[in-house]
PDB file as gemmi writes it, atoms N, CA and C in Angstrom:
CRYST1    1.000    1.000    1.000  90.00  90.00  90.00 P 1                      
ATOM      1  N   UNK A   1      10.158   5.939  -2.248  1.00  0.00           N  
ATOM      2  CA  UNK A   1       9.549   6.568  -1.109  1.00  0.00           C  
ATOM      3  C   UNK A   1       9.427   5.534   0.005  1.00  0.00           C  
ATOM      4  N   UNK A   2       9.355   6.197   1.352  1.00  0.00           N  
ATOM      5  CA  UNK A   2       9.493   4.838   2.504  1.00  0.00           C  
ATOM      6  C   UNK A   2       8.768   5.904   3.282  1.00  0.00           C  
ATOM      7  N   UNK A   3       7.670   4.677   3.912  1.00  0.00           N  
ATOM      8  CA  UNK A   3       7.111   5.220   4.894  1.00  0.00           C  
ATOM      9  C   UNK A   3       7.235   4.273   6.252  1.00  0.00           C  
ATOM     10  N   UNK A   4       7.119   5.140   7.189  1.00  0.00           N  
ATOM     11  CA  UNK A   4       7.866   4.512   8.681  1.00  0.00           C  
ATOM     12  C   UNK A   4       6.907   4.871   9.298  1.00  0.00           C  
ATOM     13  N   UNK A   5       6.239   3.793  10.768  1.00  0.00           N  
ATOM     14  CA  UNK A   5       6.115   3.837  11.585  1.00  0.00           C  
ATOM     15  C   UNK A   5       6.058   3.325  12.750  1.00  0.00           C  
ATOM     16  N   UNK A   6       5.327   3.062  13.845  1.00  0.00           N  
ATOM     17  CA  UNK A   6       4.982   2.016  14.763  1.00  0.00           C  
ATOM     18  C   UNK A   6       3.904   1.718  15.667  1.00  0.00           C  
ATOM     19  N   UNK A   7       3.911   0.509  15.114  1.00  0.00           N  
ATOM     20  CA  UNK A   7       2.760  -0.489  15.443  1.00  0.00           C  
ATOM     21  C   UNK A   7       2.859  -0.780  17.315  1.00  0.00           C  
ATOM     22  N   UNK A   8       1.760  -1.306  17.777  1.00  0.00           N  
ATOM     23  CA  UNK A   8       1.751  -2.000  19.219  1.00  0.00           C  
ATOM     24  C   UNK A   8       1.491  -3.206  19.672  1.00  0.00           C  
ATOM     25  N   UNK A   9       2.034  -4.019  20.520  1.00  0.00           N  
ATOM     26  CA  UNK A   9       1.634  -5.474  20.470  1.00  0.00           C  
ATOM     27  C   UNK A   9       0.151  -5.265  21.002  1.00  0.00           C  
ATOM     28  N   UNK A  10      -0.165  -6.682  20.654  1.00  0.00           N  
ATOM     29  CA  UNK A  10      -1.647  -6.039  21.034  1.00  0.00           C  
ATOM     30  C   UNK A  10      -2.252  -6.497  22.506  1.00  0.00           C  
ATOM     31  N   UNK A  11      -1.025  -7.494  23.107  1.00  0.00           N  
ATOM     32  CA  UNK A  11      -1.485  -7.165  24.578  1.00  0.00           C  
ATOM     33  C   UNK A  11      -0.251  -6.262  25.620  1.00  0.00           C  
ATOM     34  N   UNK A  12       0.392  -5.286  24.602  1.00  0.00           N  
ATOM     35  CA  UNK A  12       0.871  -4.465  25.435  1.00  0.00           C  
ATOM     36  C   UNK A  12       1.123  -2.896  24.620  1.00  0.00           C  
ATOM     37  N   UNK A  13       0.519  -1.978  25.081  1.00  0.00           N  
ATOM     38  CA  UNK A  13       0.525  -0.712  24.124  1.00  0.00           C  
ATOM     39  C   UNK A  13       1.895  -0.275  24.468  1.00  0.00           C  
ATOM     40  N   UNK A  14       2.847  -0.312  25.235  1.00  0.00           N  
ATOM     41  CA  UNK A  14       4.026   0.258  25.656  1.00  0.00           C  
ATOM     42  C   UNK A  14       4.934  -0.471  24.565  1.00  0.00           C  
ATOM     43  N   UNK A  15       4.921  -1.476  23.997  1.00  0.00           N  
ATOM     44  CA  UNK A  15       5.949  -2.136  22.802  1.00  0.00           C  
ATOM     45  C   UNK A  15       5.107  -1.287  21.663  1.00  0.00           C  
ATOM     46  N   UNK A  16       6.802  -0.942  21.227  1.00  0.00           N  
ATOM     47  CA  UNK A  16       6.843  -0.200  19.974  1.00  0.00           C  
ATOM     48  C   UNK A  16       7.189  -1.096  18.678  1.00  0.00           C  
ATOM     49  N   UNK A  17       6.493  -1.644  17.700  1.00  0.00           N  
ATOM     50  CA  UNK A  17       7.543  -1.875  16.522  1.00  0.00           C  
ATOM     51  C   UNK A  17       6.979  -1.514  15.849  1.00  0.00           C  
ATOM     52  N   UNK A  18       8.576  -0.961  15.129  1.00  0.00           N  
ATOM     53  CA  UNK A  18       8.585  -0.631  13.709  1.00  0.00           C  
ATOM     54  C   UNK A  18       8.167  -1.041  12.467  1.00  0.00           C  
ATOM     55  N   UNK A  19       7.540  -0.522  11.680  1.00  0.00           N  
ATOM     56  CA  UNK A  19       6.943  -0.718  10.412  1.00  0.00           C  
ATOM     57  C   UNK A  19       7.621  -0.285   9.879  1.00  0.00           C  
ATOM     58  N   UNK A  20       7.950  -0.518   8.117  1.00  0.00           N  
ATOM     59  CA  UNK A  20       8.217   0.169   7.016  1.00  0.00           C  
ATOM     60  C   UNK A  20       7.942   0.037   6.057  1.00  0.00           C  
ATOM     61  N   UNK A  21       7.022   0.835   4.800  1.00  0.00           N  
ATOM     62  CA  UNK A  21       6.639   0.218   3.743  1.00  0.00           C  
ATOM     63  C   UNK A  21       7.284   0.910   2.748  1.00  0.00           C  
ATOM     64  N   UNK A  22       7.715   0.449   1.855  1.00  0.00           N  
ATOM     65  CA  UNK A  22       9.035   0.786   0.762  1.00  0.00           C  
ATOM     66  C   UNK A  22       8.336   1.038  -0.617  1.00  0.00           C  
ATOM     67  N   UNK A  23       7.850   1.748  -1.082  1.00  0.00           N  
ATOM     68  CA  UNK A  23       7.516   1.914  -2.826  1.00  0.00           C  
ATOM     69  C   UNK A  23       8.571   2.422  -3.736  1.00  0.00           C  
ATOM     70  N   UNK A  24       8.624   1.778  -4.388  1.00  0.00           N  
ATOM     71  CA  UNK A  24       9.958   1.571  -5.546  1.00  0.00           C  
ATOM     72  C   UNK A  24       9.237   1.166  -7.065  1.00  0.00           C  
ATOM     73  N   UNK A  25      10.119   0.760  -7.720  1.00  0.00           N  
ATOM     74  CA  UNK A  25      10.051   1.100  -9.173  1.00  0.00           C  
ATOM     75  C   UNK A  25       8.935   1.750  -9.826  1.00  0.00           C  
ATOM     76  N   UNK A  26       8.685   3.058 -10.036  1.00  0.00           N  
ATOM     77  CA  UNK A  26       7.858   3.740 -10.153  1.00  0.00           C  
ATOM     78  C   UNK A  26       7.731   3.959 -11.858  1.00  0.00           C  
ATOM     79  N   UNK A  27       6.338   3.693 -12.610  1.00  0.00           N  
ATOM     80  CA  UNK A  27       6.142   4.095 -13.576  1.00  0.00           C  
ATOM     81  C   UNK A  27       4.988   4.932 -14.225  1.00  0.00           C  
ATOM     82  N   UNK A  28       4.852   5.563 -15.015  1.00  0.00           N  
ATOM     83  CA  UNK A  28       4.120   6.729 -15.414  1.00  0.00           C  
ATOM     84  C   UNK A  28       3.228   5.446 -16.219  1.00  0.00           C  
ATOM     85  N   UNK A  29       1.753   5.833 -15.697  1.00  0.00           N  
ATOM     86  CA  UNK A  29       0.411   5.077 -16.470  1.00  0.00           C  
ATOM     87  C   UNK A  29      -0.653   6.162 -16.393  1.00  0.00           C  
ATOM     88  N   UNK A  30      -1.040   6.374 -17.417  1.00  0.00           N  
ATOM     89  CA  UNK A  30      -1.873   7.030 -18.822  1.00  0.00           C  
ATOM     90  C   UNK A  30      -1.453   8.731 -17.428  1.00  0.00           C  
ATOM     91  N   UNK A  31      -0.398   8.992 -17.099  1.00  0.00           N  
ATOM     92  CA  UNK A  31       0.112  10.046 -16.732  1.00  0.00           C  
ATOM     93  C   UNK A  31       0.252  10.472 -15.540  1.00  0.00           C  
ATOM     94  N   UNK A  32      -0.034   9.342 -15.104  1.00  0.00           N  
ATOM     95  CA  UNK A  32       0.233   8.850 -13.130  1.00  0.00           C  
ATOM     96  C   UNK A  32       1.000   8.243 -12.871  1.00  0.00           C  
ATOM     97  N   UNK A  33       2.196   8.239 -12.109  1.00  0.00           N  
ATOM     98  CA  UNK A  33       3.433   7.914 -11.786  1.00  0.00           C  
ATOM     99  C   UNK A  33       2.834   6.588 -10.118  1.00  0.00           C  
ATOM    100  N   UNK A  34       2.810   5.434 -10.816  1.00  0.00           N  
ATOM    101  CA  UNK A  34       2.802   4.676  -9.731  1.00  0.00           C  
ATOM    102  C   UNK A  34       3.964   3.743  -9.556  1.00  0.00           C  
ATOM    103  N   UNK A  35       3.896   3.106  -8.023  1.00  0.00           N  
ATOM    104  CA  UNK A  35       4.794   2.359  -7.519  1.00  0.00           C  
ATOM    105  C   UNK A  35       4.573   0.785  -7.675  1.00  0.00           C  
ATOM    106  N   UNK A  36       5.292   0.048  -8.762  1.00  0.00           N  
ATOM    107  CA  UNK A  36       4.946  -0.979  -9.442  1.00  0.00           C  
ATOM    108  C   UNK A  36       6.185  -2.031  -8.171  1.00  0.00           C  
ATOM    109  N   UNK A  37       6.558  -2.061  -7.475  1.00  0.00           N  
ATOM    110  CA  UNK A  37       7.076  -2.812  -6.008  1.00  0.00           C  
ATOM    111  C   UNK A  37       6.956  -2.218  -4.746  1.00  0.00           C  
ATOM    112  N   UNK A  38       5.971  -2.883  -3.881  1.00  0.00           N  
ATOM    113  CA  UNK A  38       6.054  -2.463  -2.722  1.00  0.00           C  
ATOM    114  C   UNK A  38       6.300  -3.751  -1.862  1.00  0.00           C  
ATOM    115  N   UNK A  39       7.179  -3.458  -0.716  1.00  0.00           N  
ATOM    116  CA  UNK A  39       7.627  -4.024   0.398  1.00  0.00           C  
ATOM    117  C   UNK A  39       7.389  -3.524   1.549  1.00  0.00           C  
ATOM    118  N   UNK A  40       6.736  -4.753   2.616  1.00  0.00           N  
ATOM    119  CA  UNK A  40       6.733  -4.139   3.732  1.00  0.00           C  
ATOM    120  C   UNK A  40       7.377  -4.704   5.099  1.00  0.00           C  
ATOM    121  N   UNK A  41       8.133  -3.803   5.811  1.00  0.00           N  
ATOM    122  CA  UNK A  41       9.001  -4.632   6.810  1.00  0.00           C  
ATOM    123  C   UNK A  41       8.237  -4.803   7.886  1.00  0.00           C  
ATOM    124  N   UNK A  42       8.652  -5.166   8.777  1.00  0.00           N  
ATOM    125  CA  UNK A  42       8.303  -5.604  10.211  1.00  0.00           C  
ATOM    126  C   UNK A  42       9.437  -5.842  11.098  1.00  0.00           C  
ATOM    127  N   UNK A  43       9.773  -4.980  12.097  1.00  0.00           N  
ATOM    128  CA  UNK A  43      11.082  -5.004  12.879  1.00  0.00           C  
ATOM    129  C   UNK A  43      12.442  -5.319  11.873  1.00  0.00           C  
ATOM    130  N   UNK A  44      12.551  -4.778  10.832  1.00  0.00           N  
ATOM    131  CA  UNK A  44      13.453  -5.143  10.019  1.00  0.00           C  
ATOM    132  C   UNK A  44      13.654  -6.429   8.946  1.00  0.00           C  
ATOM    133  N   UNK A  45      12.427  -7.371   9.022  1.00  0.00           N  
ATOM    134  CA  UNK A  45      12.678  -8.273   8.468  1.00  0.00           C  
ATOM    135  C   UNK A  45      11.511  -8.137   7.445  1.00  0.00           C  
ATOM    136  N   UNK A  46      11.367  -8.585   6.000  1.00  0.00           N  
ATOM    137  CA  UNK A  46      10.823  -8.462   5.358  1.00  0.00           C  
ATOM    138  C   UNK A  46       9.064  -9.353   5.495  1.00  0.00           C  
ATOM    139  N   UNK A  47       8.306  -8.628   5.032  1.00  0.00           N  
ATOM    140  CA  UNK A  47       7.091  -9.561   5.720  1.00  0.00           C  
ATOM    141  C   UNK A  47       6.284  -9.860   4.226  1.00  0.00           C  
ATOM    142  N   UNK A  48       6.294  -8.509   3.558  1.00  0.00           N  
ATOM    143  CA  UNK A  48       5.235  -8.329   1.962  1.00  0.00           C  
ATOM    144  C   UNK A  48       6.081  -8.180   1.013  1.00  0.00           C  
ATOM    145  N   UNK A  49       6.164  -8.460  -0.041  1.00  0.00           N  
ATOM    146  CA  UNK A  49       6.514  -7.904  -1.227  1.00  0.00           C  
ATOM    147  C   UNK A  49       5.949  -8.365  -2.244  1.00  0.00           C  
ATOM    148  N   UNK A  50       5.496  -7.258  -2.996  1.00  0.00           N  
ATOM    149  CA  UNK A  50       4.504  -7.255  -3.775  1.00  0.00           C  
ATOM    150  C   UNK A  50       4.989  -6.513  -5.082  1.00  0.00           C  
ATOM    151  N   UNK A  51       4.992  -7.365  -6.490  1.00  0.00           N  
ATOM    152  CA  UNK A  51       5.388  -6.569  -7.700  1.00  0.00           C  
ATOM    153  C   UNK A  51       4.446  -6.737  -8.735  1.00  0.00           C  
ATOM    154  N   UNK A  52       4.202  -5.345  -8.963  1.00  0.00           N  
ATOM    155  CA  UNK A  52       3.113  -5.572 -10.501  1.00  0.00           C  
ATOM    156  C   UNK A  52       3.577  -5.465 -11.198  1.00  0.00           C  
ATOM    157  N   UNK A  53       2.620  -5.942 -12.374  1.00  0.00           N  
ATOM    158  CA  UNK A  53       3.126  -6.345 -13.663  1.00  0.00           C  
ATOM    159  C   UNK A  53       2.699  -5.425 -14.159  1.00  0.00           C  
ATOM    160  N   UNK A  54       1.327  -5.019 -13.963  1.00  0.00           N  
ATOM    161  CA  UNK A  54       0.471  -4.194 -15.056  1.00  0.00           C  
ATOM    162  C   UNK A  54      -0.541  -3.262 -13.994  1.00  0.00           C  
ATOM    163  N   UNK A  55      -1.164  -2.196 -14.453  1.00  0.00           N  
ATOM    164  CA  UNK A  55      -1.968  -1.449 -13.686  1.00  0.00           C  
ATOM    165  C   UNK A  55      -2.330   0.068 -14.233  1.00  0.00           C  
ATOM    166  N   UNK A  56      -4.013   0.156 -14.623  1.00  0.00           N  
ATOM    167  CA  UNK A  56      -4.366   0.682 -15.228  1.00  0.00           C  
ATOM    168  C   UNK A  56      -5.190   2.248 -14.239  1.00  0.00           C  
ATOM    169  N   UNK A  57      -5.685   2.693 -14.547  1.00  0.00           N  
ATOM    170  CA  UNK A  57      -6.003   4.496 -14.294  1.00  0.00           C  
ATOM    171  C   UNK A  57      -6.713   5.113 -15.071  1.00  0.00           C  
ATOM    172  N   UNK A  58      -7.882   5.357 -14.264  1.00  0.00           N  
ATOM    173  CA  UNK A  58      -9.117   5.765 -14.735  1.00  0.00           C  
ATOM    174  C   UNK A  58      -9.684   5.106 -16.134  1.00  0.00           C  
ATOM    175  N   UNK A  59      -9.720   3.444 -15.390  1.00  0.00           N  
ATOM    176  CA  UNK A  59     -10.285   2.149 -16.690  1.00  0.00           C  
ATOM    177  C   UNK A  59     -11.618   2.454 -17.155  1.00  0.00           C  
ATOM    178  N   UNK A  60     -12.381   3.660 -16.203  1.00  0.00           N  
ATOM    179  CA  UNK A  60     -14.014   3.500 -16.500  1.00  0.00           C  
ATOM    180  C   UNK A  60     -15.013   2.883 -16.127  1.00  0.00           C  
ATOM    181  N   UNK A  61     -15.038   2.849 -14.959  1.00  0.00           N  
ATOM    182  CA  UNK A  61     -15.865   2.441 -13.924  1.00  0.00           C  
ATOM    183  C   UNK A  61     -16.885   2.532 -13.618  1.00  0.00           C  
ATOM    184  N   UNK A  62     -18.191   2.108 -13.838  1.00  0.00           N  
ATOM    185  CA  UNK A  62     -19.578   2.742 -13.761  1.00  0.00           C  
ATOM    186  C   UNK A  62     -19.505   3.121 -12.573  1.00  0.00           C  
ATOM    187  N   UNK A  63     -20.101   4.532 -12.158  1.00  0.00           N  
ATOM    188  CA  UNK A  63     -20.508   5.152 -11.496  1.00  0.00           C  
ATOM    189  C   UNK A  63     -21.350   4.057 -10.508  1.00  0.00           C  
ATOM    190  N   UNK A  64     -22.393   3.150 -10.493  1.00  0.00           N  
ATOM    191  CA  UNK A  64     -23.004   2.793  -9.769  1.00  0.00           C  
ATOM    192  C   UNK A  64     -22.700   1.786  -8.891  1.00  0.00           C  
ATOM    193  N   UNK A  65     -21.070   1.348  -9.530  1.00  0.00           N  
ATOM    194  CA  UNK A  65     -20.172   0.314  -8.586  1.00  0.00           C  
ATOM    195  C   UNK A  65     -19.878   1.463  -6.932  1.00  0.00           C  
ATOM    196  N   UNK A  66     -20.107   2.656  -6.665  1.00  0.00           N  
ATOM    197  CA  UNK A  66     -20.000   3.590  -5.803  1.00  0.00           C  
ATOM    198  C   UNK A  66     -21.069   3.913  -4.800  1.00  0.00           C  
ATOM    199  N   UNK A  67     -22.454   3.650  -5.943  1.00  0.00           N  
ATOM    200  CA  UNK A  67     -23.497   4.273  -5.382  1.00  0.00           C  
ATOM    201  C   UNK A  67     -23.881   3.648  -3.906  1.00  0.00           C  
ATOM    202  N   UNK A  68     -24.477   4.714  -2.909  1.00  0.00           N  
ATOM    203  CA  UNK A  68     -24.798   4.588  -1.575  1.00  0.00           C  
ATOM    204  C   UNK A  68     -26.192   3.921  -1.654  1.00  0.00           C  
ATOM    205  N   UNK A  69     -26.162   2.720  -0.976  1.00  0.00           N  
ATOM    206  CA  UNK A  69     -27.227   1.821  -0.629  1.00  0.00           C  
ATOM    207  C   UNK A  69     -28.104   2.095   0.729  1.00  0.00           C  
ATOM    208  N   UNK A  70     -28.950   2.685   0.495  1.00  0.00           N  
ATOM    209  CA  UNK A  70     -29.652   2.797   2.018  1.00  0.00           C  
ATOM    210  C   UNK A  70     -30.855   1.846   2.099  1.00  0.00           C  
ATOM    211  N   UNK A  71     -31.170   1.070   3.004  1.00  0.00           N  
ATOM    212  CA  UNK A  71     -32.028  -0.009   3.241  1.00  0.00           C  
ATOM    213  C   UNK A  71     -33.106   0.129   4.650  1.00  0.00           C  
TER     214      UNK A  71                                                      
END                                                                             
């Protein structure tokens, strides 16, 4: 899957560049199909790439790592 878009310099909104972020080798974990390489371009030239090794889904997470803190 590739997703495309474009970014703006940031002292000029009229320049356009292109983004692209690339998800590839995709594998099924505990029945979720994730993208174990992602790459991301920048005007065509490679900027990220990122490959996992391992990656887990719905590990069990206490609930209170979420909870809303009001102070």
């Amino acid at each position: 899957m590739i997703l495309g878009f474009k970014t703006h310099a940031d002292d000029d909104l009229n320049i356009e560049i292109p983004v692209e972020i690339q998800f590839a080798d995709y594998r099924l974990v505990n029945g979720v199909r994730l993208p174990f390489r992602i790459r991301k371009f920048l005007q065509g030239s490679l900027l990220l790439d990122i490959a996992l090794s391992g990656a887990r889904v719905n590990s069990g997470l206490p609930d209170s790592l979420f909870a809303v803190q009001v102070e």
